[in-house]
C-alpha positions as CSV (number, residue, x, y, z in Angstrom):
1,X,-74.5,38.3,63.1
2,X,-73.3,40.5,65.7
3,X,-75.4,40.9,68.6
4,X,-77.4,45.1,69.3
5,X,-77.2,44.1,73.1
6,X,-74.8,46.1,75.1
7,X,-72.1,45.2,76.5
8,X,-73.6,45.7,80.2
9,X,-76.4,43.7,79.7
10,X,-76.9,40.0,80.7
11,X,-77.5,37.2,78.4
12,X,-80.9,36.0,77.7
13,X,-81.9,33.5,80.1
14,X,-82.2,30.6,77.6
15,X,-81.0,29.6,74.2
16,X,-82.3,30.7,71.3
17,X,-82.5,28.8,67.5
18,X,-83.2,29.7,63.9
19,X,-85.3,27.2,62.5
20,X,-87.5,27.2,59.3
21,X,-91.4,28.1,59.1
22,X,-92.7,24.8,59.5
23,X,-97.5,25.2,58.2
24,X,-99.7,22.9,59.0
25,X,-102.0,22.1,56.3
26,X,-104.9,24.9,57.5
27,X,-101.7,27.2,56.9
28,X,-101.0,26.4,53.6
29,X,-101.4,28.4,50.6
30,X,-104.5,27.0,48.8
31,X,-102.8,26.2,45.3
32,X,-100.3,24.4,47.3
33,X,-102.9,22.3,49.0
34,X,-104.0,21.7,45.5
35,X,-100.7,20.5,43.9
36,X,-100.5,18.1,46.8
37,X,-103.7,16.5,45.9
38,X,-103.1,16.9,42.4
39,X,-99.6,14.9,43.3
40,X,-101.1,12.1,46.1
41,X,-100.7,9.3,43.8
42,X,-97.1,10.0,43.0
43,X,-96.0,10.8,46.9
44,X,-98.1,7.5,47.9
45,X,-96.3,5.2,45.0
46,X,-93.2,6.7,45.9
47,X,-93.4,6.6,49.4
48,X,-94.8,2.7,49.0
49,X,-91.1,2.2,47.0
50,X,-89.5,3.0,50.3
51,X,-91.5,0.6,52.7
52,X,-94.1,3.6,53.7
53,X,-97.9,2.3,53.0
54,X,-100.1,5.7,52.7
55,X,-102.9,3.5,52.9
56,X,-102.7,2.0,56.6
57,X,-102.8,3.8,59.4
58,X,-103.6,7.5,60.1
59,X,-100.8,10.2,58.8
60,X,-100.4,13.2,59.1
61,X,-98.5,15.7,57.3
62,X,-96.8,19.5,57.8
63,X,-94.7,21.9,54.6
64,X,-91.1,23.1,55.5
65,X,-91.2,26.7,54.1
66,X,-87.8,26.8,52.5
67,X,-86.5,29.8,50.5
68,X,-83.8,28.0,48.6
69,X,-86.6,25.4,47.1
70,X,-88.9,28.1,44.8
71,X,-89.9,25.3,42.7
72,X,-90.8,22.7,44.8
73,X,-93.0,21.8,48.2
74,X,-90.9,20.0,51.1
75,X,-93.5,17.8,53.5
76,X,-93.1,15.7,56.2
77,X,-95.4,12.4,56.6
78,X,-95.5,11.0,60.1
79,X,-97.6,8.3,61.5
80,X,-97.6,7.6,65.3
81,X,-98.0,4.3,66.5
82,X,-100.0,3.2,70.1
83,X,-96.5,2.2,71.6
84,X,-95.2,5.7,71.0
85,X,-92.8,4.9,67.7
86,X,-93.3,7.2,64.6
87,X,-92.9,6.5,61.5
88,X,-91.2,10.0,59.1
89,X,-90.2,10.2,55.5
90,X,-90.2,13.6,53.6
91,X,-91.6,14.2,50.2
92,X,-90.2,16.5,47.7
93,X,-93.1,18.1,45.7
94,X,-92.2,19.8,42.3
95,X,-94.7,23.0,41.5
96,X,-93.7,22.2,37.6
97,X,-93.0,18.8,35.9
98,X,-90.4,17.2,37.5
99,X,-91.0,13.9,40.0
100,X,-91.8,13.8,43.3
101,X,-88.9,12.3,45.5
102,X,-88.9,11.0,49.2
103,X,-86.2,10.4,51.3
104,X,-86.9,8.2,54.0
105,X,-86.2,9.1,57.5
106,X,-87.4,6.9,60.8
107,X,-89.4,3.7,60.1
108,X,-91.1,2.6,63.5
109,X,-88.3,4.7,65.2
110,X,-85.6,2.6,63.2
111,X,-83.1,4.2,60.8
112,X,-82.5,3.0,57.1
113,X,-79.7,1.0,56.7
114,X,-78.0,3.8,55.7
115,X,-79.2,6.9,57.8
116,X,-80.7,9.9,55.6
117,X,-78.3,12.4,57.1
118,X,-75.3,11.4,54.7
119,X,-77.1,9.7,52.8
120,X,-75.5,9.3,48.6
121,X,-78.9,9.6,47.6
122,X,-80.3,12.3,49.9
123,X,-77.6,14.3,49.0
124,X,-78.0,13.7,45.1
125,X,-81.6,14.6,45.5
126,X,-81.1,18.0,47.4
127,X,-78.3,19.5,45.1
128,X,-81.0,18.7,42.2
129,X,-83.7,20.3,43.7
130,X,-81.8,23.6,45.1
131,X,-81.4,26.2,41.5
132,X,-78.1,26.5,40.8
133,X,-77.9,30.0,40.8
134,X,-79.4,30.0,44.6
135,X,-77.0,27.5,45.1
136,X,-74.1,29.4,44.3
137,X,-75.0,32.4,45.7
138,X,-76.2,30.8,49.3
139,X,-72.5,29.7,50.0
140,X,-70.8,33.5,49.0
141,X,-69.4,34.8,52.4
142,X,-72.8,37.6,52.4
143,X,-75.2,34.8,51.4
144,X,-78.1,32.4,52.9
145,X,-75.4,29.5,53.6
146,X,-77.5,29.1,56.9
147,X,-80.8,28.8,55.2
148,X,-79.4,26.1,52.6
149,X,-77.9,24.1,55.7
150,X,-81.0,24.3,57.4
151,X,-83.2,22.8,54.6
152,X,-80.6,20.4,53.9
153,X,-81.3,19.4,57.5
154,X,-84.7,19.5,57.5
155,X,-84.9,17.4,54.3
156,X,-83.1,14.3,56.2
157,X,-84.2,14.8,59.5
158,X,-87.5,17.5,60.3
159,X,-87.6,20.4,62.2
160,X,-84.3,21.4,62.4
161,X,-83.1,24.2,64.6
162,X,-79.6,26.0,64.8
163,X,-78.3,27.4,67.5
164,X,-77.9,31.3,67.4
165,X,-77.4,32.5,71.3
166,X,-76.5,29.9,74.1
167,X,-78.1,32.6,76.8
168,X,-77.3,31.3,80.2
169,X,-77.6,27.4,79.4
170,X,-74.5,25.9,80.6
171,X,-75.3,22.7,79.2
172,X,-74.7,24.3,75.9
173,X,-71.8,25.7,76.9
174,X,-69.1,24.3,74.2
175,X,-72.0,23.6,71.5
176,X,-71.3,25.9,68.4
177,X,-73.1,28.7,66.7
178,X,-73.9,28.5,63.2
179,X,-70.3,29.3,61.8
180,X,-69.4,29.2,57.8
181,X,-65.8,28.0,57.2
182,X,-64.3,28.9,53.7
183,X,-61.1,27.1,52.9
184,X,-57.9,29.4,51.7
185,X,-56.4,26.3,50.2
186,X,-59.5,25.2,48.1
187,X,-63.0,26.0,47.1
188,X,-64.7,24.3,49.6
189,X,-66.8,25.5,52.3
190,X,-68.3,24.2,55.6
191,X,-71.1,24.9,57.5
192,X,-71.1,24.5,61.3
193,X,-74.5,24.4,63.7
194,X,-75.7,23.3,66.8
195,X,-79.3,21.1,66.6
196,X,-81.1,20.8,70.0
197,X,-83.0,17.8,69.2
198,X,-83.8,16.3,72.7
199,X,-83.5,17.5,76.5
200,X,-79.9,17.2,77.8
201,X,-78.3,16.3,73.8
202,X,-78.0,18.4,70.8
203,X,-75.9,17.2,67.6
204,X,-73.6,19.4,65.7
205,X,-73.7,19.7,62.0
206,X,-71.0,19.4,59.8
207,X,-72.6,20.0,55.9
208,X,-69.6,20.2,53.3
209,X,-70.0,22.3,50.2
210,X,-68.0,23.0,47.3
211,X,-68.0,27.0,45.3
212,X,-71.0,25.9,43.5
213,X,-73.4,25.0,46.8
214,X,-73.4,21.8,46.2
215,X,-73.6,19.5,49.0
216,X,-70.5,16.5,49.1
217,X,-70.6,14.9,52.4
218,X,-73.0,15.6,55.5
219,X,-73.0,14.3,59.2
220,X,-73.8,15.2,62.8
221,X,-72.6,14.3,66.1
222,X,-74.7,13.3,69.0
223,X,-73.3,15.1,72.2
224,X,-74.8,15.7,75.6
225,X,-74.7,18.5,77.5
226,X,-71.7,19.8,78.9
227,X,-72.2,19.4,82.6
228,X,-69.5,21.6,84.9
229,X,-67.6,19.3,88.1
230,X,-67.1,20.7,91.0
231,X,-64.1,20.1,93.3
232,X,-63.5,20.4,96.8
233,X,-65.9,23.7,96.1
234,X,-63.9,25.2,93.0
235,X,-65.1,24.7,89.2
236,X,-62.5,22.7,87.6
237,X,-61.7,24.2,84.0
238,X,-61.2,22.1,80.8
239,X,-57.7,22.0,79.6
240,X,-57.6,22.9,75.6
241,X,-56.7,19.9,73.5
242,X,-53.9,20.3,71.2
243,X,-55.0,20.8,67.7
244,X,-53.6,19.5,64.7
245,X,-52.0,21.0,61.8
246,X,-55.2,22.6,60.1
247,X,-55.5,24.5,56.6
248,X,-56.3,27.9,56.9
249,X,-59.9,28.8,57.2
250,X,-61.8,32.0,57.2
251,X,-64.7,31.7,60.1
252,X,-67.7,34.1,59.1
253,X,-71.0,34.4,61.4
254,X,-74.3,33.6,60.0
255,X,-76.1,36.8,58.0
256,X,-79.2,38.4,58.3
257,X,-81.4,35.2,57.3
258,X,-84.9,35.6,55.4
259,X,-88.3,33.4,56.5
260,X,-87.2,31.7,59.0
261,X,-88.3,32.1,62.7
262,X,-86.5,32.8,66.1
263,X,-87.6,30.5,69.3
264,X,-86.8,30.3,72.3
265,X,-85.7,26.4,73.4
């Protein structure tokens, strides 16, 4: 989205994200609070399938508000341990008759075997959720492909953020905005965004789609921040790499995005 400061005027002092409403549950719309209780049996059996015991310890739990889930309720369950670890799955609620699903995220700090990220299963259970018609129209070059990234994100991993301005932040110097890539040779389309999910690191998010907005592969990259060298007083400058032969791609910025929130990082 193109930026209404002019041309004259300095960047903003620190980086800003988009991320998604994120209630706690004195926040929550009533009926909602209501379906969850209705559903606690289901979330507890299917968290208990996945090595999460509702039943021991003290949890706590939080709704990811995301516009391209109508019909269902997206929670995170943490528990906090006395040595600091945390224990995170997310549950996927249905507001009709379909089944509750969790995709497990952290369990004492450990990943699953196979991380939730890229996960076969997480992906299977996110393109069944998402309405195919919000799918579709999500990915179109004018659509919410930033939203539908940024549940998909949410959904494996909680509280995701993208990058929208890098303000004065060096460290986030080479880390890249939200960016939608549509393929001239194909279909497919790919969605580009910087997470900062720690002081001094951020990962970058690459989410595959096809023309439906279906989700086929997902990962992210752990970086740290870019950190400039100094020599004999002068900044030294990176030398480009030489790319490789690439297929064609159309690069459009992220749209004017509905319910989600700006903060500053």
């Amino acid at each position: 989205m193109p930026s209404s400061r002019p041309a004259d005027t300095p960047p903003p002092p620190t980086a800003e994200f988009i991320e998604l409403e994120h209630r706690a549950p004195a926040q929550m719309d009533p009926a909602d609070l209501a379906l969850i209780h209705a559903q606690q049996r289901a979330i507890a059996a299917e968290a208990a399938f996945f090595g999460y015991d509702l039943d021991s310890g003290s949890w706590t739990y939080d709704q990811a508000v995301c516009p391209v889930l109508p019909d269902e309720l997206m929670l995170h369950y943490r528990r906090q341990f006395r040595d600091g670890a945390e224990s995170l799955f997310t549950a996927i609620v249905p507001r009709g008759h379909d089944r509750v699903f969790v995709v497990p995220i952290v369990y004492r700090n450990a990943t699953p075997f196979r991380s939730a990220s890229g996960a076969e299963r997480s992906i299977a259970v996110f393109n069944r959720v998402v309405p195919a018609g919000i799918a579709e129209s999500a990915v179109q070059p004018d659509g919410k492909w930033l939203v539908l990234a940024l549940c998909y994100a949410d959904m494996v991993g909680a509280d995701a953020h993208a990058l929208k301005r890098v303000g004065n932040e060096t460290g986030l110097t080479h880390a890249p905005v939200a960016t939608l890539h549509l393929s001239e040779a194909n279909s497919l389309r790919e969605i580009v965004f910087t997470d900062r999910d720690a002081p001094g690191q951020y990962l970058v998010w690459n989410i595959n789609l096809n023309d439906k907005g279906r989700v086929t592969a997902a990962t992210h990259v752990k970086l740290s921040d870019y950190v400039a060298q100094v020599k004999n007083g002068a900044e030294l400058t990176e030398k480009p790499m030489p790319q490789g032969k690439e297929p064609p791609v159309k690069v459009l910025p992220p749209q004017q995005e509905p319910p989600v929130k700006t903060t500053p990082q």
